[in-house]
C-alpha positions as CSV (number, residue, x, y, z in Angstrom):
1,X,15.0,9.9,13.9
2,X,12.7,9.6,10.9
3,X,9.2,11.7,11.1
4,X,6.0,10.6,10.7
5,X,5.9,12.1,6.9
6,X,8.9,10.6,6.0
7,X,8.2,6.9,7.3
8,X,4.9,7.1,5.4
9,X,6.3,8.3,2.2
10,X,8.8,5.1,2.6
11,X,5.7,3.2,3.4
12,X,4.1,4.5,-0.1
13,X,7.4,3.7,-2.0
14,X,7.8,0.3,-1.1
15,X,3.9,-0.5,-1.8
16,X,3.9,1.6,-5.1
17,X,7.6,-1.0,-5.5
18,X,5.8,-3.9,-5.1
19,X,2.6,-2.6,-7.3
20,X,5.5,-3.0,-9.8
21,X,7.5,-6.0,-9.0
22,X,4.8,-8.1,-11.0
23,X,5.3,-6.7,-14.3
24,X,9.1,-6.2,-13.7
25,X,9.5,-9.6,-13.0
26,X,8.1,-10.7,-15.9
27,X,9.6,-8.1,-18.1
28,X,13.7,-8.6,-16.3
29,X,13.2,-12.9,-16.8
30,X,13.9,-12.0,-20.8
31,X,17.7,-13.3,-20.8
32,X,18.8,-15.1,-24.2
33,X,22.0,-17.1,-24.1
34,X,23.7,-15.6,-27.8
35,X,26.8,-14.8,-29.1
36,X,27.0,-11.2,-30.5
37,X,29.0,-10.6,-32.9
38,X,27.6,-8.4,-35.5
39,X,28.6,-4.4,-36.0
40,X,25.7,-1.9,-35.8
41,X,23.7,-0.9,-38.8
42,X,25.1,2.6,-40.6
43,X,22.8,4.7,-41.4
44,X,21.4,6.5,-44.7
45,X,18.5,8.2,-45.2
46,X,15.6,6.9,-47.1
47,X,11.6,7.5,-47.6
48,X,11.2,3.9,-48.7
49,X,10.2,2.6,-44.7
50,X,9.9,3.4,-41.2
51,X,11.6,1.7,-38.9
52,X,10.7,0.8,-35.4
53,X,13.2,1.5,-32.4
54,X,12.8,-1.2,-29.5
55,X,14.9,-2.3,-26.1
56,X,15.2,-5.9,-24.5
57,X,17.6,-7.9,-22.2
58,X,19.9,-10.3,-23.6
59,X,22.5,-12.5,-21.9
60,X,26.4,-12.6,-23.7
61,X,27.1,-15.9,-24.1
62,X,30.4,-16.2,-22.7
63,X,29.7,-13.9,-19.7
64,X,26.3,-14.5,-18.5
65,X,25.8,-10.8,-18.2
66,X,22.4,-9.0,-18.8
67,X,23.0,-6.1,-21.3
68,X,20.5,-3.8,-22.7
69,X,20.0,-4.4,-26.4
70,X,18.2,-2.2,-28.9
71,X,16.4,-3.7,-32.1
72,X,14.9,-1.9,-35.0
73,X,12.9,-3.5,-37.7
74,X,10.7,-2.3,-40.4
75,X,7.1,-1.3,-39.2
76,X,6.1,-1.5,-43.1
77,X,6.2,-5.3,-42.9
78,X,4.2,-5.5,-40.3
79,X,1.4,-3.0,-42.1
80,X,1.6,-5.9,-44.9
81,X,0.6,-8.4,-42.8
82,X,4.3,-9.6,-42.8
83,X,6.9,-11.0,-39.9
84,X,9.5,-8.1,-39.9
85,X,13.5,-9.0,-39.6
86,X,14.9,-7.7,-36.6
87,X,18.4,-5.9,-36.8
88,X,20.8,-5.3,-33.7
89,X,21.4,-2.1,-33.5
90,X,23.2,-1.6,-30.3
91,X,24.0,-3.8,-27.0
92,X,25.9,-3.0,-23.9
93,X,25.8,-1.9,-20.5
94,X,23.8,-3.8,-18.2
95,X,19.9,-3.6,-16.7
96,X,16.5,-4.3,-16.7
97,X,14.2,-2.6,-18.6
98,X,16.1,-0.4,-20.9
99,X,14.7,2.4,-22.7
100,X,16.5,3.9,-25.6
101,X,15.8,7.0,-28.2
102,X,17.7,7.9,-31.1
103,X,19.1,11.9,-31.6
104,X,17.9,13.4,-35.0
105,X,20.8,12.9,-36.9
106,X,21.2,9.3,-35.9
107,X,24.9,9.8,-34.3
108,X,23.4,9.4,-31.0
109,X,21.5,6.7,-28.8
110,X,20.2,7.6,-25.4
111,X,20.3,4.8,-23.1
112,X,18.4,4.8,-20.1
113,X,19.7,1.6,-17.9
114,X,20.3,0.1,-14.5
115,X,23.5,1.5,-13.3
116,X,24.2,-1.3,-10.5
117,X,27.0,0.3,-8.7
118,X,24.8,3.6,-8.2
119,X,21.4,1.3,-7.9
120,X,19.9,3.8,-10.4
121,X,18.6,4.1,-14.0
122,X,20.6,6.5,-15.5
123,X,21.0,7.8,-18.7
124,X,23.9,7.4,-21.5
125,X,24.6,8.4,-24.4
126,X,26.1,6.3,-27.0
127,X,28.2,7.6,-29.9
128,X,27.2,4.6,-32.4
129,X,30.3,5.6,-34.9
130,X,32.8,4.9,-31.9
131,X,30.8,3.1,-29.6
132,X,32.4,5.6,-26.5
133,X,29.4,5.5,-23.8
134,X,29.2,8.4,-21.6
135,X,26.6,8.9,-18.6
136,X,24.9,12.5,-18.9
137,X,22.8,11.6,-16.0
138,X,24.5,10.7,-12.4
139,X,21.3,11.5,-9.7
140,X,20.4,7.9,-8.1
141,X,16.7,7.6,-9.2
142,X,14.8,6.4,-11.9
143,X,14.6,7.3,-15.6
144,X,12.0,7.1,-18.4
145,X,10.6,8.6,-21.5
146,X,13.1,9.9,-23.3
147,X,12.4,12.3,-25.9
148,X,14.5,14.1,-28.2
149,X,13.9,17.9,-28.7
150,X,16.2,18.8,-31.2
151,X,19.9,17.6,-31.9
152,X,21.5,18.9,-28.6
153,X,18.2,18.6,-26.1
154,X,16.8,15.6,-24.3
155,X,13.8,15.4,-22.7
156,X,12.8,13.0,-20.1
157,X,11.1,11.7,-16.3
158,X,13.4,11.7,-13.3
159,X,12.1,9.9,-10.3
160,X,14.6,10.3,-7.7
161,X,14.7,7.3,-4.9
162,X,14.9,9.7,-2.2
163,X,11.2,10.0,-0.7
164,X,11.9,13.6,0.2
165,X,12.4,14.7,-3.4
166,X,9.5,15.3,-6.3
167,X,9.4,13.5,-9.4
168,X,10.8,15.7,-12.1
169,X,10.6,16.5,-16.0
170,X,14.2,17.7,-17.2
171,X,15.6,19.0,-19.9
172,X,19.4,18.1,-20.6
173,X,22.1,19.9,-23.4
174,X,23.3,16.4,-24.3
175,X,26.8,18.6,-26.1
176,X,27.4,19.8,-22.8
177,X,25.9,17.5,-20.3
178,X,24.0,20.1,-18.2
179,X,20.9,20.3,-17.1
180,X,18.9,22.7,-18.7
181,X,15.1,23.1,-17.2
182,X,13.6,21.2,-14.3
183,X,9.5,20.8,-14.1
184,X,7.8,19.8,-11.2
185,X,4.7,18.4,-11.0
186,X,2.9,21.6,-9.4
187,X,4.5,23.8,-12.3
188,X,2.3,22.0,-14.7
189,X,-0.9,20.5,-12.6
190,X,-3.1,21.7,-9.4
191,X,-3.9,18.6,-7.6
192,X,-7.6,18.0,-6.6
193,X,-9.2,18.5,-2.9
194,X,-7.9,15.5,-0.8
195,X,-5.2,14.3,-3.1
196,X,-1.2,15.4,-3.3
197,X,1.0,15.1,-6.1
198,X,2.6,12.0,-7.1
199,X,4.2,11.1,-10.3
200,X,3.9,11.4,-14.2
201,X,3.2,9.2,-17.5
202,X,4.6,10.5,-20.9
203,X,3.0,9.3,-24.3
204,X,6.2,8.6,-26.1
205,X,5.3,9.4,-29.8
206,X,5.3,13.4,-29.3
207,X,3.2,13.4,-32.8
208,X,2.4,16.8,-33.7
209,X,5.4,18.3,-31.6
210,X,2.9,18.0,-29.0
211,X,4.3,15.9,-26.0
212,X,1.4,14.5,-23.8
213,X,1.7,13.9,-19.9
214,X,-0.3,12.5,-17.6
215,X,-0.3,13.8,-13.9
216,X,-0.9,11.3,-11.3
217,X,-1.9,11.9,-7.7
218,X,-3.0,10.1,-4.3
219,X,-4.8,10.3,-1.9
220,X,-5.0,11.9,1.3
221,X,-5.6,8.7,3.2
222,X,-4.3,4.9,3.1
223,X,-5.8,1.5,2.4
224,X,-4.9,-1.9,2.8
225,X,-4.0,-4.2,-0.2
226,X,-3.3,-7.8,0.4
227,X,-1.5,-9.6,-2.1
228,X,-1.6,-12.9,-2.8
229,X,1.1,-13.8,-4.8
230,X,3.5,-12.4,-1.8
231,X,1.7,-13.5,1.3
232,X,1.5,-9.9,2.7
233,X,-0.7,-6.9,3.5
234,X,0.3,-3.3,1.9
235,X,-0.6,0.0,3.1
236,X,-1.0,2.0,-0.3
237,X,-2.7,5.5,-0.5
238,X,-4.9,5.4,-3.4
239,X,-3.4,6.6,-7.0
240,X,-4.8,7.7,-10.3
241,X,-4.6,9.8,-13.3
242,X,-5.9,13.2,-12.8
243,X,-5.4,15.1,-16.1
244,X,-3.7,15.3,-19.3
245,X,-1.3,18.1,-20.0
246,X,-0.1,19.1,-23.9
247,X,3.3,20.7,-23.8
248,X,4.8,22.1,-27.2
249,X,8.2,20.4,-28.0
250,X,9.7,23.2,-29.2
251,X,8.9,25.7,-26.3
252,X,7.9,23.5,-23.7
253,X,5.0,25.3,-23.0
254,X,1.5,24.3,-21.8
255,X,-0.7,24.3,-24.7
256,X,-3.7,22.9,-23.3
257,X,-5.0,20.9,-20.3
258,X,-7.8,18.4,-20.2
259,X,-9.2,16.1,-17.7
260,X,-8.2,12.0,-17.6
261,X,-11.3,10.3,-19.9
262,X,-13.2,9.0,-16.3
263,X,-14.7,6.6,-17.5
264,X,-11.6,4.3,-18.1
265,X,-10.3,2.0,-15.2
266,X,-7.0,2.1,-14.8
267,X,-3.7,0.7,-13.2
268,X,-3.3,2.5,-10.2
269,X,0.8,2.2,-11.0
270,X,0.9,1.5,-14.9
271,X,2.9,-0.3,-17.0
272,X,5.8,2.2,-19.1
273,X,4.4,3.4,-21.9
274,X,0.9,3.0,-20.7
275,X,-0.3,6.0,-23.4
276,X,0.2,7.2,-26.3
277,X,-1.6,10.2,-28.7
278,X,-1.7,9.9,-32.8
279,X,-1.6,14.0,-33.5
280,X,-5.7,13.5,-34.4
281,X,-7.7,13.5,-31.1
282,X,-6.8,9.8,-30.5
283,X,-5.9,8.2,-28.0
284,X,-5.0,5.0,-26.6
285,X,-4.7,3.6,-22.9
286,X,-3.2,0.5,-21.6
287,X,-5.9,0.3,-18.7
288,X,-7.0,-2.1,-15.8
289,X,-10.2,-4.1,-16.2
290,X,-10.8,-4.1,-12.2
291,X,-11.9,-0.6,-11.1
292,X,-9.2,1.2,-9.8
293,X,-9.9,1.7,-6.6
294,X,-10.7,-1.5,-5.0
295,X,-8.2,-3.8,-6.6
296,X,-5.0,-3.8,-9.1
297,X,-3.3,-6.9,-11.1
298,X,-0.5,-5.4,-13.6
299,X,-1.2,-8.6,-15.0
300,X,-5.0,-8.0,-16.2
301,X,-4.9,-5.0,-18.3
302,X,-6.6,-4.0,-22.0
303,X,-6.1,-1.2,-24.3
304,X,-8.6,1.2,-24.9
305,X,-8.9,3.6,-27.4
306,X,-10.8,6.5,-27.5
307,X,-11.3,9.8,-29.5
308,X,-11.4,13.2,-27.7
309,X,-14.1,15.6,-28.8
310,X,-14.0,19.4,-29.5
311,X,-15.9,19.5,-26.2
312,X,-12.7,17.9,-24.8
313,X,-15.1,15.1,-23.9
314,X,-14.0,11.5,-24.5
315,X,-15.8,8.7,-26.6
316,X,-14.6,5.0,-26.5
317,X,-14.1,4.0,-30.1
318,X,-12.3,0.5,-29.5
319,X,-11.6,-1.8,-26.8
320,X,-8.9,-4.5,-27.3
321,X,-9.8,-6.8,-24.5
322,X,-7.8,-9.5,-22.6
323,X,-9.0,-12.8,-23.7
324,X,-10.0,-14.7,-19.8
325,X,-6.7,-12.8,-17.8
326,X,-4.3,-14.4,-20.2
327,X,-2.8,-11.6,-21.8
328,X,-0.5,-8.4,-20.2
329,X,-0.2,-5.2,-22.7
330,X,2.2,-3.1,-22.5
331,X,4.3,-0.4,-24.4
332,X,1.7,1.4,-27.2
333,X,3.1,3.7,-29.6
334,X,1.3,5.6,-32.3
335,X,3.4,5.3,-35.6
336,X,1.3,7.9,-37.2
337,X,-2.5,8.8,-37.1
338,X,-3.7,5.5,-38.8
339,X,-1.8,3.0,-36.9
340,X,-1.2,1.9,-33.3
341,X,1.8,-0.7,-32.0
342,X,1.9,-2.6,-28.6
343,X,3.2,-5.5,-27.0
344,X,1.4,-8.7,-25.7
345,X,2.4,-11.6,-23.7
346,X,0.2,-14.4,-23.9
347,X,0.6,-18.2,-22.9
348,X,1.1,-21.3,-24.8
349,X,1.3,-24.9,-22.7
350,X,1.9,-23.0,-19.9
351,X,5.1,-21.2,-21.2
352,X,4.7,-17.2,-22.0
353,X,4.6,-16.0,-25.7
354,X,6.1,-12.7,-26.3
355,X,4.2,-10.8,-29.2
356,X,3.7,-7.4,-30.8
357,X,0.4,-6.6,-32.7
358,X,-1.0,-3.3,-35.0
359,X,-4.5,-2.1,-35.2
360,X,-5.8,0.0,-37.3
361,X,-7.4,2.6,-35.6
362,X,-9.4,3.9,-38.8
363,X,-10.7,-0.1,-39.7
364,X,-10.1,-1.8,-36.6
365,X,-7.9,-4.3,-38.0
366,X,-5.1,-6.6,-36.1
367,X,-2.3,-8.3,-37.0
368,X,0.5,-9.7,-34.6
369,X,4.0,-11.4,-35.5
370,X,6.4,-13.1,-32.8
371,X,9.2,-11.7,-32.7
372,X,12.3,-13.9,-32.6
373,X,16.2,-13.8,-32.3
374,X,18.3,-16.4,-33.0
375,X,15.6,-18.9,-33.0
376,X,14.4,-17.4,-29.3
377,X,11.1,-16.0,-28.6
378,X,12.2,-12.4,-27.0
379,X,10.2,-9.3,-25.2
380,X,10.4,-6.4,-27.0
381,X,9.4,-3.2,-25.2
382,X,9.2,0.5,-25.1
383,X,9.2,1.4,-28.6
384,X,10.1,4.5,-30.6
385,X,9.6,6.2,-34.1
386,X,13.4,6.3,-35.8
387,X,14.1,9.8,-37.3
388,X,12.1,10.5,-40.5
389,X,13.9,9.5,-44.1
390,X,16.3,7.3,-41.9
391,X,17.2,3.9,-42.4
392,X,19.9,1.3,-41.7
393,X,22.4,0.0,-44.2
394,X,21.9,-3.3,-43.7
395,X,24.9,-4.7,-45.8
């Protein structure tokens, strides 16, 4: 028989589920009918440009089937003021929501993807010479944020599916598939009076071998939510950011340990890749505009940049707002100290429009291209820095 702890935490699960469901629908819709047929890009190393690594779902043409796909394209352009190209790296496996980083030498792409017959994201690795896939992860759970360490360790959030197991931060050998280290959240936060642990965010640029994360936690008592869009009333125990922890990437130590800036709103369950950090005191937040405690819409967020102090203190320094609830953020990524990426969906006639912009955090200028495959408007999400001096031979 199930206790009363365990029938709240299912309780919580499936509320903090359908917190999500509104941004994952939107985000697991992006299917393009295509025929793939080109190789991956080799690689060679060059200074000339950086290139931005990105994940979508596409549909094979002959099959139907949803596979992850990972783009690149050259961030440079966009700095110009210019559409980039996009360039297929890799495709396979199937999922919604892929996440993907590349290991330093550019051999290997981790894949974290919807494993159907397990009902879990796992993670793969992907030897791009061969193209043999094999799974270095086999828990069922959830996976985000990888991050690569060094050549042979990958970093990244485990959130298992089991209620009566904590969200984790491992640490894998990805030579020898083990698992190396295993963080909980009380090894690295102390919750607050009235609140309890509950999950993590992880600014995926790790500028400055300094990898941000963001410890989450709810509390002690539960509320009542009802949601339009599904006819229903959920019982949800209040969640927010709590503080910010700086972990070297090398050690994996705790470096430092600040307070979440209070007087942003956020998303009581955010987006992925709802932070990121540019290695200079910046940073920038993909935040709710309704206060955080009396309402939530995935769908109405902004991003908000602010600069931290040597007080530790934190100063808004720019807002991009949504223009009347038409546009969702989501997925901001640092490239370096001067520029910030993200992706925006807005509406035209009715129809979604699926966007990525730049601002310069120095000047405060935007630009935005649509990005486009095969004469289709796609979602490109969760993006990531490619090894430095690397580049794809595009021949």
């Amino acid at each position: 028989m199930a206790t009363g702890d365990s029938i709240q935490s299912r309780i919580e699960h499936e509320a903090m589920r359908a917190m999500f469901k509104t941004t994952y629908k939107i985000l697991v819709t992006v299917a393009l009918v295509l025929c793939i047929s080109c190789a991956s890009p080799v690689a060679h190393r060059s200074a000339e440009h950086e290139w931005i690594l990105c994940t979508t779902v596409i549909s094979e043409e002959k099959s139907g089937q949803r596979e992850a796909a990972v783009f690149i394209w050259d961030v440079q352009k966009l700095i110009n003021k210019e559409a980039p190209e996009l360039h297929l790296l890799w495709h396979g496996l199937r999922g919604a929501r892929p996440e993907a980083a590349l290991s330093p030498d550019v051999k290997t792409l981790a894949v974290a993807y919807w494993n159907y017959k397990m009902d879990a994201k796992i993670t793969s690795l992907v030897n791009l010479n061969t193209g043999h896939i094999e799974d270095l992860t086999k828990t069922p759970g959830e996976e985000y944020d990888l991050i690569w360490l060094n050549q042979n360790e990958l970093f990244l959030y485990h959130a298992p599916h089991s209620p009566d197991l904590p969200d984790v931060l491992q640490v894998w050998n990805t030579k020898e598939k083990k698992l190396l280290k295993e963080f909980k959240w009380s090894d690295i936060f102390a919750p607050p009076s009235g609140a309890i642990p509950s999950f993590f965010s992880i600014a995926p640029s790790a500028i400055g071998n300094e990898i941000k994360v963001v410890g989450w936690v709810k509390e002690n008592k539960s509320q009542f939510y009802f949601s339009n869009e599904e006819n229903a009333t959920v019982i949800y125990s209040p969640t927010y950011p709590y503080q910010i922890a700086s972990l070297d990437k090398h050690t994996l130590k705790i470096t430092s340990t600040v307070s979440y800036p209070a007087e942003i709103n956020n998303l009581p369950s955010p987006p992925r890749q709802d932070l990121d950090y540019n290695g200079k005191d910046i940073y920038a937040f993909i935040t709710q505009v309704s206060p955080i405690k009396s309402t939530w819409d995935s769908a109405i967020n902004e991003i908000v940049v602010v600069k931290q102090g040597e007080d530790g203190k934190f100063t808004k320094i720019y807002e991009i707002p949504n223009s009347d609830k038409a546009v969702t953020f989501d997925s901001v990524l640092f490239i370096n100290e001067d520029y910030l990426i993200y992706n925006f969906m807005s509406y035209k006639n009715g129809n979604p429009v699926y966007n990525i912009g730049i601002l310069n955090v120095k000047n405060f200028n935007q630009w935005s291209f649509t990005p486009t495959w095969h004469g289709e408007n796609i979602m490109l999400v969760n993006y990531r820095t490619t090894p430095a001096g690397w580049s794809p031979d595009l021949k």
